[in-house]
N, CA and C of each residue as an Amber inpcrd file, in Angstrom:
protein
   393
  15.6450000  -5.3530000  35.2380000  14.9970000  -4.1370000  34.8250000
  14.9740000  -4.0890000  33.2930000  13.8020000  -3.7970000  32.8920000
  13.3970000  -3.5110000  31.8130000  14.3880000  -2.2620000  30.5510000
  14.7510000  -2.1020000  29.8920000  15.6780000  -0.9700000  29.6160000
  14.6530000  -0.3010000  28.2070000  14.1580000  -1.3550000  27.6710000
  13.1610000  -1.0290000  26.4910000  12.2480000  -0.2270000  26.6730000
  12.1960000   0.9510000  26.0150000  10.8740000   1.8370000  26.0740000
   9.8800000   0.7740000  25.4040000   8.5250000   1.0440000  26.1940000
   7.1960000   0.2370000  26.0100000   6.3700000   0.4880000  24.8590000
   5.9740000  -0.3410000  23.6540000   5.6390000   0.2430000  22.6890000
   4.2250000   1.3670000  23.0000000   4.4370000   2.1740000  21.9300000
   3.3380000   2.9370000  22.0260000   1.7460000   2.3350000  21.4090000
   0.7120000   2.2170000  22.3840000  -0.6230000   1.1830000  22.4070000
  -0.7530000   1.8160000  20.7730000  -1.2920000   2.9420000  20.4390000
  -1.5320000   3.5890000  19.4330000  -0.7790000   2.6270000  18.2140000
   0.4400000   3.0970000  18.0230000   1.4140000   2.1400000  17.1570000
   1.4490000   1.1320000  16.7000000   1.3080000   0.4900000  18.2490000
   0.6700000  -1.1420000  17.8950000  -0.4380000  -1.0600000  17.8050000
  -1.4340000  -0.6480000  17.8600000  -2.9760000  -1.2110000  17.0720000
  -2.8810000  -1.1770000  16.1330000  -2.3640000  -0.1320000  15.3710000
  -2.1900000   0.1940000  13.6970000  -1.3980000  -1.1360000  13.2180000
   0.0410000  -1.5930000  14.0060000   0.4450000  -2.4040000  13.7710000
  -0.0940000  -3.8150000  13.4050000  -1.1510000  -4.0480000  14.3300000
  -2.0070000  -5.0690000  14.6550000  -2.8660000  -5.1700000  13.4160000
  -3.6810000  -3.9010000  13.4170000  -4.5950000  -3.4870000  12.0650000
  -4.0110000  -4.4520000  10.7780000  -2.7300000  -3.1400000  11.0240000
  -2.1130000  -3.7090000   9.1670000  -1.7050000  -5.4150000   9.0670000
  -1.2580000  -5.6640000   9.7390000  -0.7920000  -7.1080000  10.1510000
  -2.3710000  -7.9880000   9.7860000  -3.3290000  -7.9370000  10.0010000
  -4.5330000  -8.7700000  10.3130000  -4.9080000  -8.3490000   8.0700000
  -4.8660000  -6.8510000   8.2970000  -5.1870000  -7.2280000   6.9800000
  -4.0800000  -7.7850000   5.8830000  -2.7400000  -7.8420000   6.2040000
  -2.1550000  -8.7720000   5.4750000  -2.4080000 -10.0580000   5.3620000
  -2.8430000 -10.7820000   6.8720000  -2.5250000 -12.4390000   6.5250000
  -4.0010000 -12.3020000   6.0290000  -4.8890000 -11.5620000   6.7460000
  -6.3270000 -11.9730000   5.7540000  -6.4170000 -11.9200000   4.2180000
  -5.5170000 -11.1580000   3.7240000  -5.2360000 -10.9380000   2.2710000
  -4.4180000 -12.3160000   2.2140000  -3.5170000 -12.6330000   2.4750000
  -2.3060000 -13.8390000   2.2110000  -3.6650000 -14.7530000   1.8720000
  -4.4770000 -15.0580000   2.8950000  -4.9600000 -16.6190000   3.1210000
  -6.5500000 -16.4640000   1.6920000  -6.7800000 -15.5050000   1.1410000
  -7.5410000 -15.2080000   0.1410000  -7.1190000 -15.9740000  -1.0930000
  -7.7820000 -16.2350000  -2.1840000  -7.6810000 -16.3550000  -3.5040000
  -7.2980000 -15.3760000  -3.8590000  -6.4100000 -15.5510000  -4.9550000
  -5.7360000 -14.4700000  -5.8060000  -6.6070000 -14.3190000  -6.8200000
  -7.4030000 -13.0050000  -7.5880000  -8.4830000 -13.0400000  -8.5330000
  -7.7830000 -12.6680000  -9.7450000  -6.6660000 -11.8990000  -9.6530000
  -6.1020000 -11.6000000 -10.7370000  -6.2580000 -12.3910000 -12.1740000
  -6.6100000 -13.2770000 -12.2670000  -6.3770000 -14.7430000 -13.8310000
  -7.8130000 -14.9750000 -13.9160000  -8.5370000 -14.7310000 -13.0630000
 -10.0350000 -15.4900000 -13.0050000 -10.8140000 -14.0630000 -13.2050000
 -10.7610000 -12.7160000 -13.0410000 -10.9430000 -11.6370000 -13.3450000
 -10.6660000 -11.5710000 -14.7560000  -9.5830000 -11.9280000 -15.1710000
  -9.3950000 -11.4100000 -16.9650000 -10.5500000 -12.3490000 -17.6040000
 -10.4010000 -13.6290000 -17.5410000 -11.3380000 -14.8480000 -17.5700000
 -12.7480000 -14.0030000 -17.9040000 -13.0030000 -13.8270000 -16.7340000
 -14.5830000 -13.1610000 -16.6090000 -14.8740000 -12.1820000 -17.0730000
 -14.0810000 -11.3460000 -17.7960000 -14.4460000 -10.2680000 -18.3370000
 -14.4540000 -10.4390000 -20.0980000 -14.2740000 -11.7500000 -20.0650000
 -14.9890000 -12.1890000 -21.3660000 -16.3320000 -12.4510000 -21.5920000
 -17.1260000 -12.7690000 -19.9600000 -18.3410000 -13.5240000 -19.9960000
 -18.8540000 -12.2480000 -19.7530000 -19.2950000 -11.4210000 -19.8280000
 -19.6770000  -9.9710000 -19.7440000 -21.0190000 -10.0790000 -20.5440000
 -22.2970000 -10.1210000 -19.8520000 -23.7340000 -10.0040000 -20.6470000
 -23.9800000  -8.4180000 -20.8810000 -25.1740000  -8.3690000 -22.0730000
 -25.2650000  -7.7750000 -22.3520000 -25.6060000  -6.2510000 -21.4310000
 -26.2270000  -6.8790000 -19.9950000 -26.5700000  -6.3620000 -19.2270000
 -25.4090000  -5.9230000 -18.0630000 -24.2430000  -6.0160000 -18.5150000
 -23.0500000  -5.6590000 -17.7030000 -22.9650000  -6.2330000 -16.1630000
 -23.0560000  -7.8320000 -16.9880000 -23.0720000  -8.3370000 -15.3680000
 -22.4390000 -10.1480000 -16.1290000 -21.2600000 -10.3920000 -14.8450000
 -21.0530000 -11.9970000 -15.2160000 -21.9480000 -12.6040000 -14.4570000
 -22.7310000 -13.9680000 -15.2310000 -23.8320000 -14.2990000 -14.6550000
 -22.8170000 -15.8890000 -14.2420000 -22.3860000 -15.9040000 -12.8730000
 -21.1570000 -16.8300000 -12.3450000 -21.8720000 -17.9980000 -11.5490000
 -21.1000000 -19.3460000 -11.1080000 -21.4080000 -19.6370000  -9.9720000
 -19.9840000 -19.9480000  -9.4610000 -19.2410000 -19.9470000  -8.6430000
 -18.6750000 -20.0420000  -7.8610000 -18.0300000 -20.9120000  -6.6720000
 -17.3610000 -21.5070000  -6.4170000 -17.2270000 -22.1240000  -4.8100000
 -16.1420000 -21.1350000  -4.0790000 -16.2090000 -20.0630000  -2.9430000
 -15.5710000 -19.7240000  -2.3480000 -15.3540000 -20.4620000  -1.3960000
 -14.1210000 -20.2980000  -0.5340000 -13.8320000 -20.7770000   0.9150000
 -14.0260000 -19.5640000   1.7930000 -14.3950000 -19.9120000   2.9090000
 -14.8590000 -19.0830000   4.1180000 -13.6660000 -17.5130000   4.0950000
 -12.3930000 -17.8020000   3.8180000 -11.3410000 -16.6270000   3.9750000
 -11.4950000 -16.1240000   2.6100000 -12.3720000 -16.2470000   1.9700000
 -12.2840000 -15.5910000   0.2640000 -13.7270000 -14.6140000   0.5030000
 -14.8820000 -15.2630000   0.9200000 -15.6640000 -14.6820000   1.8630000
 -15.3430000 -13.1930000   2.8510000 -14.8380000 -13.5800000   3.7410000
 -13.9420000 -12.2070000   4.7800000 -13.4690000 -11.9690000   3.7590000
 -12.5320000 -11.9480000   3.0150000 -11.7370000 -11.0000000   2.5080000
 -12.8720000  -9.7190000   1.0860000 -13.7740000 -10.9710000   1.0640000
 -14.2440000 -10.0800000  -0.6850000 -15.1700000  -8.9800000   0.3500000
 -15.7140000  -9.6370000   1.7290000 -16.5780000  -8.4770000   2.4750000
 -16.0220000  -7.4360000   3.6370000 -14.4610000  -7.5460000   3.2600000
 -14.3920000  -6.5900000   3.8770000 -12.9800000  -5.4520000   3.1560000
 -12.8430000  -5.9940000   2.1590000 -12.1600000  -5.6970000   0.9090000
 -11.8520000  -3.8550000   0.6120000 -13.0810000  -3.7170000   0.5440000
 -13.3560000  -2.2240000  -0.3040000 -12.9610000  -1.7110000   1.1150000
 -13.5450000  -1.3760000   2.0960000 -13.3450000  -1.0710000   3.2290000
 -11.5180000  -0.9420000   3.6910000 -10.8730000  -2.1050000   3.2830000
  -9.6650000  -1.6010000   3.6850000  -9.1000000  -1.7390000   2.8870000
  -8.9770000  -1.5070000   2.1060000  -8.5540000  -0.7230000   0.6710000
  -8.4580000   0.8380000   0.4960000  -9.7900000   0.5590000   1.1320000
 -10.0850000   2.6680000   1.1780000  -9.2790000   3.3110000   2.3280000
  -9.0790000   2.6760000   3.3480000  -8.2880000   2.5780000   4.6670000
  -7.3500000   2.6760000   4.2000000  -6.5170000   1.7520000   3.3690000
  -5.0120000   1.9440000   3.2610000  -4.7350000   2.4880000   2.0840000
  -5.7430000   3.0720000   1.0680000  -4.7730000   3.7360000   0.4910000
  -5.0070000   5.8560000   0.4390000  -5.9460000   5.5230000   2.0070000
  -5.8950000   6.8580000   2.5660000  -4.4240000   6.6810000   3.8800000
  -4.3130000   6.1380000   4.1030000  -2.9620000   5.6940000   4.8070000
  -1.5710000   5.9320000   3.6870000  -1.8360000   5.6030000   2.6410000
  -0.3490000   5.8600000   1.5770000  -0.7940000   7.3320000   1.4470000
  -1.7550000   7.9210000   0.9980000  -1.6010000   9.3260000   0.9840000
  -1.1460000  10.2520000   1.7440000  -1.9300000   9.8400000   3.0690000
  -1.3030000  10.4580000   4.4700000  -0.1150000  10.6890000   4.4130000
   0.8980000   9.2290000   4.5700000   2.5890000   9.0600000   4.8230000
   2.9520000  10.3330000   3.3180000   2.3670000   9.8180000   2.1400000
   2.8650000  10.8690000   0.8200000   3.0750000  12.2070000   1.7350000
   1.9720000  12.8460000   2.0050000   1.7290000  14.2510000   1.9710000
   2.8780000  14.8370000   3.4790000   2.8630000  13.2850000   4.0820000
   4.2880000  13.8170000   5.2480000   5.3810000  14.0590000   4.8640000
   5.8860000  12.8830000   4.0870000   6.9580000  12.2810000   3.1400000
   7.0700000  12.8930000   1.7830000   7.7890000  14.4040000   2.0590000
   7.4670000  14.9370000   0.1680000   8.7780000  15.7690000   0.4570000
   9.5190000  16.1430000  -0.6090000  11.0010000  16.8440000  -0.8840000
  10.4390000  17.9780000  -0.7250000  11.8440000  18.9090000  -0.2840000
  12.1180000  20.0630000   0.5200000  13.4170000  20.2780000   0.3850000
  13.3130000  21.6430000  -0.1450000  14.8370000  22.2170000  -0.2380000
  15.6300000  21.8270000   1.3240000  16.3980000  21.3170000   1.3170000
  17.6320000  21.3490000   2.3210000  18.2070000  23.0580000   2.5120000
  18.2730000  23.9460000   1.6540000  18.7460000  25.0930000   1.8820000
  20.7900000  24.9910000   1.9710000  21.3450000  23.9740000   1.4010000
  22.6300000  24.4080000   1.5710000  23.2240000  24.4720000   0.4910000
  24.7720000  24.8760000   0.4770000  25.1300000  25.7240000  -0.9210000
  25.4480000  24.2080000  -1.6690000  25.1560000  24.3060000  -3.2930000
  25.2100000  23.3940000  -3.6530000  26.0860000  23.8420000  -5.2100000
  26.5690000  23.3900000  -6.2590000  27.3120000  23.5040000  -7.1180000
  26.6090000  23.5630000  -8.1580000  25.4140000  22.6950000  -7.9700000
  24.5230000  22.4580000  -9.2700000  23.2050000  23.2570000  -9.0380000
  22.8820000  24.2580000  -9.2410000  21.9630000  25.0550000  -8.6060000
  20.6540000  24.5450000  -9.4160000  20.7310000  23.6150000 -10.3980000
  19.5200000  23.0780000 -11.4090000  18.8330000  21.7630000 -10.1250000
  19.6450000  21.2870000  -9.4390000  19.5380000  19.8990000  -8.5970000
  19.7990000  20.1150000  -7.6540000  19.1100000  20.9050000  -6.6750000
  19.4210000  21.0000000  -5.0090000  19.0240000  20.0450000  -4.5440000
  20.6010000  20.1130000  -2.9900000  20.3460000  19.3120000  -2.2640000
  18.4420000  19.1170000  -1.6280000  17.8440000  18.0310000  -1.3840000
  16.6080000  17.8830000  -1.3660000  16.2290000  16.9330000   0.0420000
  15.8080000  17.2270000   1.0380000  15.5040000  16.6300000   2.3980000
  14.0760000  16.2890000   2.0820000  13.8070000  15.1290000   2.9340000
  12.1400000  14.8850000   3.3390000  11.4030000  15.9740000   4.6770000
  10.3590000  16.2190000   4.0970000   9.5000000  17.6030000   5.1910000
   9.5220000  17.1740000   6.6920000   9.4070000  15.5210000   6.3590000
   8.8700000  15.1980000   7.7910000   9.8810000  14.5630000   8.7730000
  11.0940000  13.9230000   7.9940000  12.0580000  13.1520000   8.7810000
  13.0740000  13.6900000   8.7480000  13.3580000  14.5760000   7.6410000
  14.6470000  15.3270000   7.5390000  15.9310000  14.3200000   6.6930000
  15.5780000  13.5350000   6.5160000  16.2970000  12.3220000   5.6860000
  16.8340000  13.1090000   4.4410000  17.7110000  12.7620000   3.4900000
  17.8120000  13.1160000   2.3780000  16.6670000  12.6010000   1.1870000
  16.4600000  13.0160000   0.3890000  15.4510000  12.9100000  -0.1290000
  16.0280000  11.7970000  -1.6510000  15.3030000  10.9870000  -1.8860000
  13.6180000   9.9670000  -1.3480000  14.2440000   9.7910000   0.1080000
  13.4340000   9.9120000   1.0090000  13.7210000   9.2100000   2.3190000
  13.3400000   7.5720000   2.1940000  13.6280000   6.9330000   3.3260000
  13.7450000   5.9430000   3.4190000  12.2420000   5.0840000   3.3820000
  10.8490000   6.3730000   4.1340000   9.5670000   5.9700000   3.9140000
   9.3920000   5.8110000   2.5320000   9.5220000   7.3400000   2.1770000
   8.7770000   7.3570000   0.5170000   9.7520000   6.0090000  -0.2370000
  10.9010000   5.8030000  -0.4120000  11.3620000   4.5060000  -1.2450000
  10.4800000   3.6880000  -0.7310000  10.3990000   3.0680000   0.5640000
   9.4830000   2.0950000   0.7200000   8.3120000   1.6800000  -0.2280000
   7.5780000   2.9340000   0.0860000   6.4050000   3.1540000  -0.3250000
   6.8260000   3.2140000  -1.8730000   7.4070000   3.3220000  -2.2930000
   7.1690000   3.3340000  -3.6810000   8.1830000   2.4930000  -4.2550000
   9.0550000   1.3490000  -3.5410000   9.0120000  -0.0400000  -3.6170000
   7.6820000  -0.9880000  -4.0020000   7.0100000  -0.9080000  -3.2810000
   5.5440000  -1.4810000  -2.5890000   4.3550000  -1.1970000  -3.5820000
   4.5870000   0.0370000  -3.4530000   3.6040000   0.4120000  -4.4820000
   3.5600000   1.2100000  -6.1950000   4.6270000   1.4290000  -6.3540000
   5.5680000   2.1960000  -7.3500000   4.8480000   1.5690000  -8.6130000
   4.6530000   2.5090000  -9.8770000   4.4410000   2.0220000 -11.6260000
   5.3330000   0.6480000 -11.6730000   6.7170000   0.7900000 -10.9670000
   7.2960000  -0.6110000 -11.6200000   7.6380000  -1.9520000 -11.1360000
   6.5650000  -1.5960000 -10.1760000   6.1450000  -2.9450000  -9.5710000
   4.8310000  -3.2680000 -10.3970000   4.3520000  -2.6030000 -10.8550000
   2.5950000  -3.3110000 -11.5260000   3.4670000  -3.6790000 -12.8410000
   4.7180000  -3.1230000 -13.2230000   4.9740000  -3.3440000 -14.5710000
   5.6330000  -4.6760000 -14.3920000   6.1900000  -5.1450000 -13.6250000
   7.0280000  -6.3440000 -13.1560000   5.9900000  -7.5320000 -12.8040000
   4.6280000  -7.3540000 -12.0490000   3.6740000  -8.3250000 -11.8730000
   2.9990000  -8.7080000 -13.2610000   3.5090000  -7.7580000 -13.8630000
   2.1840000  -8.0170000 -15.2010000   2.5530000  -8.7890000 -16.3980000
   4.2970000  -8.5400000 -16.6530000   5.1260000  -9.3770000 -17.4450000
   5.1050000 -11.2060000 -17.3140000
């Protein structure tokens, strides 16, 4: 007998979702170095006049790019607007710094989502890629 509750279908599609657009991102060219590059060749007409060799997964990824981009970073807002501090309400010593819970999990605050999320996506991670 089974003892595991069965994942929820919902859960896993999303799961599935995010998963597909990671390795499709993994197996892409990284543009970051070839972007600075090109924004030297900039005509007058605000256009790089390029040629290119993509591979087929640089392809999928550049055409379906914007699309889940816009997807996931209406997905980080979402979790934000769940995931936001809330007085806890108990007596505290420092009345400048109350105790502070998450709205949605009840965690102490940063909860364990929002760190994630702002592991992942946080100012000092772009400051750490960029050095």
């Amino acid at each position: 007998m089974n003892a595991e509750k069965p994942e929820d279908p919902q859960r896993q599609g999303l799961r599935e979702r995010l998963e597909a657009i990671l390795i499709n991102t993994e197996k892409a060219t990284p543009w970051h170095d070839e972007a600075d590059r090109l924004r030297g060749l900039v005509n007058h007409e605000g256009y790089v006049p390029i040629s290119t060799r993509l591979g087929i997964e640089d392809l999928d990824f550049l055409g379906g790019a914007r699309t889940e981009l816009l997807r996931f970073s209406e997905l980080g807002l979402r979790l934000l607007d769940l995931h936001q501090p809330r007085d806890a309400g108990g007596i505290t010593s420092d009345t400048a710094h109350p105790i502070l819970r998450c709205r949605s999990c009840m965690w102490r605050w940063p909860c364990p989502t929002f760190r994630a999320m702002s592991e992942s996506f946080g100012a000092t991670r772009d400051l750490q890629e960029n050095a």
